[in-house]
Residue, then its C-alpha position, 0 to 999 in steps of 0.5 A: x700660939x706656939x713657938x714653931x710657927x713664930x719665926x716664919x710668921x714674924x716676917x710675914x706680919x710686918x711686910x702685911x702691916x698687921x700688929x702682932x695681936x691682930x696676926x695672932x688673932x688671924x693664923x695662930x688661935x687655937x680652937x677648944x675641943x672638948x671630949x667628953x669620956x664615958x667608956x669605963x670598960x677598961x684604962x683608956x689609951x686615947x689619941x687625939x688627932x687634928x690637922x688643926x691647931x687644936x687645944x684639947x681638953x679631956x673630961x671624964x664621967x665618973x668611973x672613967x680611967x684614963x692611962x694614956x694620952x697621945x695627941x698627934x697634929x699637923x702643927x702644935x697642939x696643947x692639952x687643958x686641964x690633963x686628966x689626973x695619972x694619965x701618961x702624955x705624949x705630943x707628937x706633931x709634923x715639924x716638917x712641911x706644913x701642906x701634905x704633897x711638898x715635894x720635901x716629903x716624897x710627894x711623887x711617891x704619896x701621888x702615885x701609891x707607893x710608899x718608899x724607903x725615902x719616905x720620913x719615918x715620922x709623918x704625924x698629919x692626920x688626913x680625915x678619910x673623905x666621904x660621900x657626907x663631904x661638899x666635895x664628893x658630888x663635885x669629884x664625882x660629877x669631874x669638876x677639877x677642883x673638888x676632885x683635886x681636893x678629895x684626892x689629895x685627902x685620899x692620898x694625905x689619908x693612906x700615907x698617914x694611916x700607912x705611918x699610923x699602923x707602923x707606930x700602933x699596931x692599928x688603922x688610923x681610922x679603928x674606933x675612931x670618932x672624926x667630927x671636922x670643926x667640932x667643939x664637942x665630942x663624945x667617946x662612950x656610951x650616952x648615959x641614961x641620965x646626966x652626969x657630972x663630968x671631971x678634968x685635972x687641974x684647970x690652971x695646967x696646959x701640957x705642951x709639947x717639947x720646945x714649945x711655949x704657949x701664950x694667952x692674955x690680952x692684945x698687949x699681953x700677947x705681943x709684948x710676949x711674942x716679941x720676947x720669945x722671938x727675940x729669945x730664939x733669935x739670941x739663941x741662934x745668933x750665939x747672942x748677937x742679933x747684929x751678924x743677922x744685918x752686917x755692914x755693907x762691903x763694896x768690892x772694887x772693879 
């Protein structure tokens, strides 16, 4: 979990009743993709993208270069065992967390246009639907919700491809492998035989800026919570929590 997301859930933790480990445990794990690099063509440039809290690990087959990594979320993710000479960049939304909020010009998204007043950075990378979504048959046979939800992701998709191809020079979806949820992806040619596949150093996780991650047991991990929460409440508060409840003023009639 990561330090973004800590001071709005804190509050909702304890008005839920839940335990810190238990609210973690919930809404703020993060899930492992691992994806497995066989293209040694040329010094790769990957982008990993997730609208999903997403800890990455790259693994490269012998004779893969990898030179750059870029990792683009919907909220924070992190990056294991980095691979050895590749260059990093973490570049998430700190803005709204559900594409269509009126904060991030969604009347603009809604109806096509994408306007001066539109955030530059708009790092929430909506998957492309398809026909292979539960989803599509519903739209296409005009039940609400189901239409509801591919237009929204058709919508959420252009405008990211739309900020995608300012920064890169290219569609969000060019030689891109999209798999929703899933734990292993490969980037390359099959190879014929099997293979041993290398990551960095297996005790570094890369976050970006600002960002802690925290891993350990149940205790571990709330007694770790409750520091960096305290922490950035310090830091806020010009380290006096006390102006956060002042005392009680009763005016007079």
């Amino acid at each position: 979990m990561l330090e973004d997301d800590l001071l709005a859930k804190v509050g909702q933790i304890r008005k839920k009743g839940l335990t810190i480990a238990e609210a973690v445990s919930r809404d703020m794990l993060y899930r492992l993709a691992d994806v497995y690099v066989t293209d040694a063509s040329a010094p790769l440039h990957l982008v990993l993208q997730s609208e999903y809290r997403t800890l990455w690990r790259v693994l490269q087959a012998p004779g893969v270069e990898v030179a750059h990594i870029a990792i683009v979320g919907r909220n924070a993710t992190a990056l294991i065992s980095p691979p050895q000479g590749a260059t990093l960049e973490s570049i998430s939304s700190d803005g709204p967390r559900e594409f269509g909020r009126s904060d991030v010009g969604y009347s603009d998204i809604f109806s096509g246009q994408w306007s001066s007043d539109m955030p530059e950075c708009f790092p929430l990378p909506y998957r492309d639907p398809n026909e292979s979504w539960d989803a599509w048959s519903g739209s296409a046979k005009g039940r609400g919700v189901d239409r509801n939800l591919i237009t929204k992701y058709q919508l959420g998709h252009a405008a990211y491809s739309a900020w995608y191809k300012r920064q890169l020079g290219v569609a969000a979806s060019d030689n891109t492998v999209s798999a929703s949820f899933a734990a292993h992806v490969m980037v390359g040619p099959k190879p014929s035989e099997p293979v041993a596949f290398t990551t960095g150093d297996p005790k570094v996780i890369a976050v970006g800026s600002g960002q802690t991650a925290i891993a350990g047991d149940a205790a571990t991990i709330s007694e770790r919570v409750l520091d960096v929460y305290e922490s950035e409440l310090l830091a806020a508060t010009g380290g006096d929590i006390g102006i956060l409840t002042p005392s009680v003023v009763t005016r007079g009639d």
